[in-house]
C-alpha positions in Angstrom: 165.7 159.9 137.4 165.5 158.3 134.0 169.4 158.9 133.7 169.7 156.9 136.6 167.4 154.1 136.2 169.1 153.7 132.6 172.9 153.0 134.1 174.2 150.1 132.9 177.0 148.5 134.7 178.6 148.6 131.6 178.5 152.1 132.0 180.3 152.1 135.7 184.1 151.5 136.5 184.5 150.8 139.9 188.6 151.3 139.5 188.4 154.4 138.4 185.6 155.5 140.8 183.4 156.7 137.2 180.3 156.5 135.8 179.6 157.4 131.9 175.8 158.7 131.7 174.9 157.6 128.3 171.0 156.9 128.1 167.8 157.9 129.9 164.6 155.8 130.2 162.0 157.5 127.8 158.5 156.6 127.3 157.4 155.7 124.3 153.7 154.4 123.2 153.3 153.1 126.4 156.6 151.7 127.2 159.6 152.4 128.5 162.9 152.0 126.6 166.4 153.3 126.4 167.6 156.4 124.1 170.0 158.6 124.2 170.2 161.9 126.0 168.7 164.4 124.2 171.6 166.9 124.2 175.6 166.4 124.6 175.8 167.7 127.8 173.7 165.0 129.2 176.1 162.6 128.0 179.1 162.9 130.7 181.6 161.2 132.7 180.7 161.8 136.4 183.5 160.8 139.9 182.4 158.6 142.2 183.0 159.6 146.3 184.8 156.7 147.7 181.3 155.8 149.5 179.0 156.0 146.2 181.8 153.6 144.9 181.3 151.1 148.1 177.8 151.6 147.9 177.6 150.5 144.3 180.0 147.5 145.1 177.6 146.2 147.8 175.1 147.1 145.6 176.6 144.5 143.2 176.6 141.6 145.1 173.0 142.2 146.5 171.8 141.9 142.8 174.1 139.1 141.8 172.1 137.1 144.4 168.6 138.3 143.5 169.5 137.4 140.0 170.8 134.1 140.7 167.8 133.2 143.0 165.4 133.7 140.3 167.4 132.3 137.5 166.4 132.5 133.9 163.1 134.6 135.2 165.7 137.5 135.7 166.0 139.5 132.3 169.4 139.8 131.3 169.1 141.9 128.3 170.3 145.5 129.4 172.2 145.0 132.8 170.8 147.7 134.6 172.1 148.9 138.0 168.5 149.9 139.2 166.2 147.5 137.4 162.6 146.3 138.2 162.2 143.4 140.8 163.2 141.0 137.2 166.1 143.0 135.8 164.2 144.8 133.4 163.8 148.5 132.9 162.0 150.2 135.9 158.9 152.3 135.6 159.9 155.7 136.6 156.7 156.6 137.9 157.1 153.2 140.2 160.3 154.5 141.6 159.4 158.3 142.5 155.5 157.3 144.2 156.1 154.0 145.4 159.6 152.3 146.4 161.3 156.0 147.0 158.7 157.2 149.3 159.1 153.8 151.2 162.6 154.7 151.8 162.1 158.0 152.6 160.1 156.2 156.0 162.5 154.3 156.7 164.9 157.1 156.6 162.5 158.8 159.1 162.6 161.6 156.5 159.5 163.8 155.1 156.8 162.0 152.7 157.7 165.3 150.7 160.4 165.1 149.5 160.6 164.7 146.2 163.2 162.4 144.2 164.4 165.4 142.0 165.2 167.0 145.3 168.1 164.7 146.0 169.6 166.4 142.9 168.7 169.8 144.3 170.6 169.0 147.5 173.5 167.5 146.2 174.1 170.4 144.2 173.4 173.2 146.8 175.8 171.2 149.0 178.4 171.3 146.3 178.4 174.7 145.8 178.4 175.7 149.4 181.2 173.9 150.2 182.9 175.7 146.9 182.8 173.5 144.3 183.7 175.1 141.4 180.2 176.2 139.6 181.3 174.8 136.3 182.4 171.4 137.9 178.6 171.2 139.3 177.6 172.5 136.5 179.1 169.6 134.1 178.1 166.7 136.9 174.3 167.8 136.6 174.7 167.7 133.0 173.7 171.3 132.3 174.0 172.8 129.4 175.4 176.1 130.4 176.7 177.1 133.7 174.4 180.5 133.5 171.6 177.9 134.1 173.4 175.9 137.4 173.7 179.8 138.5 170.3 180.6 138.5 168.6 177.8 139.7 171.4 178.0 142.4 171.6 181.5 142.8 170.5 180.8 146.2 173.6 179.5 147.2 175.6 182.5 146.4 175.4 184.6 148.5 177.9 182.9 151.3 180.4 182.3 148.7 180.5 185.9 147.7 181.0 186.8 151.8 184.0 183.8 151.3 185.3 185.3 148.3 186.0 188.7 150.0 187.3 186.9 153.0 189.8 185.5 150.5 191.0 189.1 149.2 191.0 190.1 152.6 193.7 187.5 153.2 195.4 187.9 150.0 196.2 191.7 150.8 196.9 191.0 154.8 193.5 192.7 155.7 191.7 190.2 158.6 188.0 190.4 158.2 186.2 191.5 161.3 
């Protein structure tokens, strides 16, 4: 989450379908600013789907609007993609107990889901749909792939049925 609520649109290239993950909202005395990860590996380059690129581009014009309507009240200091209601850094906290749980209604979805579990998902789809583990690995911004595998082990036992479907191909054997 605070990766997220620190992208800059500085730090998104809608032609290339990228976004560079360079800060993270941290809590300091009280207040929130923007640092820097606290290892390398949370400082990556992560593809865009061609519908998270849309998305951001609608995205876009939504928030030029809001930021035109409310002129110099909107705080134009750190371009965020996901500020507060004024362009300024948004409370965490605010995001994971209040506006995500509002969407989760909406969505007719569970109260209980949690916003880290969006991460979860995505990843767990990933690698059921055989996404290399060290591609997933990279996206989440793990430092090892040994720790995508554990917390993902879950996942594998269908691909190690697919994988010996695959050997079954490769030597002309057709699994029963």
């Amino acid at each position: 989450m605070g990766e997220l609520l620190a992208l800059r649109w500085q730090d998104v290239d809608l032609e290339r379908a990228t976004l560079s993950v360079r800060l993270n909202v941290q809590e300091t005395t009280g207040r929130y600013i923007l640092a820097e990860p606290k290892t390398a590996y949370s400082r990556r380059n992560i593809a865009l789907s061609a519908t998270a690129t849309a998305a951001l581009r609608e995205h876009r014009v939504r928030q030029n609007q809001e930021r035109l309507q409310l002129g110099p009240a909107w705080d134009n200091t750190v371009d965020l993609l996901f500020p507060n209601m004024i362009g300024g850094i948004m409370i965490p906290h605010n995001l994971a107990k209040r506006s995500f749980k509002r969407y989760l209604t909406r969505a007719g979805l569970p109260r209980s889901i949690r916003f880290h579990d969006l991460r979860h998902t995505a990843a767990t789809h990933l690698l059921a749909r055989g996404v290399h583990p060290k591609v997933v690995s990279e996206m989440l911004g793990h430092a090892d792939i040994s720790i995508t595998l554990r917390v993902y082990a879950h996942v594998t036992p269908h691909m190690q049925q697919a994988a010996s479907d695959v050997m079954d191909r490769i030597y002309g054997i057709q699994p029963a």
